[in-house]
N, C-alpha and C positions, 0 to 999 in steps of 0.2 A: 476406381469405383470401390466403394466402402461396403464394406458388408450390411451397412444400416440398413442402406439404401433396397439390399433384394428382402422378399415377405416372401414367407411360407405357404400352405394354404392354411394352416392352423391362424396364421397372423393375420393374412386377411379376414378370416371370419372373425377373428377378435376385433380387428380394425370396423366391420360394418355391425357390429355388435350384437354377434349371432343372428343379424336378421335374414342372413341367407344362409342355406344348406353348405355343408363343405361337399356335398354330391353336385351343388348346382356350379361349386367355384371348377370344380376338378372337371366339369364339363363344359364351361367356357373355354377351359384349357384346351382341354382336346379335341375341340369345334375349331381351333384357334382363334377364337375369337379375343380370350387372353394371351397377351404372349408371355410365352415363360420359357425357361430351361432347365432341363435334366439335368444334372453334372454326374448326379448318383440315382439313389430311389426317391427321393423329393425334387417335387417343381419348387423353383425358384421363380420370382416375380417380380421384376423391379416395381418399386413403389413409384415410380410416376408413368409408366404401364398400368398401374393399377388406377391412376388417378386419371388420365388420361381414357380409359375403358368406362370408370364412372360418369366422367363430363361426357363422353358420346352417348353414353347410354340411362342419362338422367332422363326423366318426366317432369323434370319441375321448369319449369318457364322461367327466362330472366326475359329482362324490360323489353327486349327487340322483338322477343316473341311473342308477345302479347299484343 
């Protein structure tokens, strides 16, 4: 596994393009709702954890759901 592949919490709010708090990322974390890992004093988060977390936790409707 490549280092690309884990985000920071910095990076994820880069990635959602500041539209959420890094207080709200950093408490998915610890709700576990996101999964991530410690190695040191930063959470690490795989990006398709991360993407995976978004597609369960989207509001937006595709064709089946409508």
């Amino acid at each position: 596994m490549d280092n690309k592949d884990y985000m920071t919490i910095e990076d994820i709010y880069e990635y959602l393009n500041h539209t959420t708090p890094i207080d709200s990322i950093r408490q998915w974390i610890r709700d576990k709702r996101l999964r991530a890992t410690k190695p040191g004093r930063h959470y690490l988060v795989l990006r398709s954890d991360l993407e995976k977390f978004l597609e369960e936790h989207s509001n937006i409707l595709d064709d089946t759901q409508q």
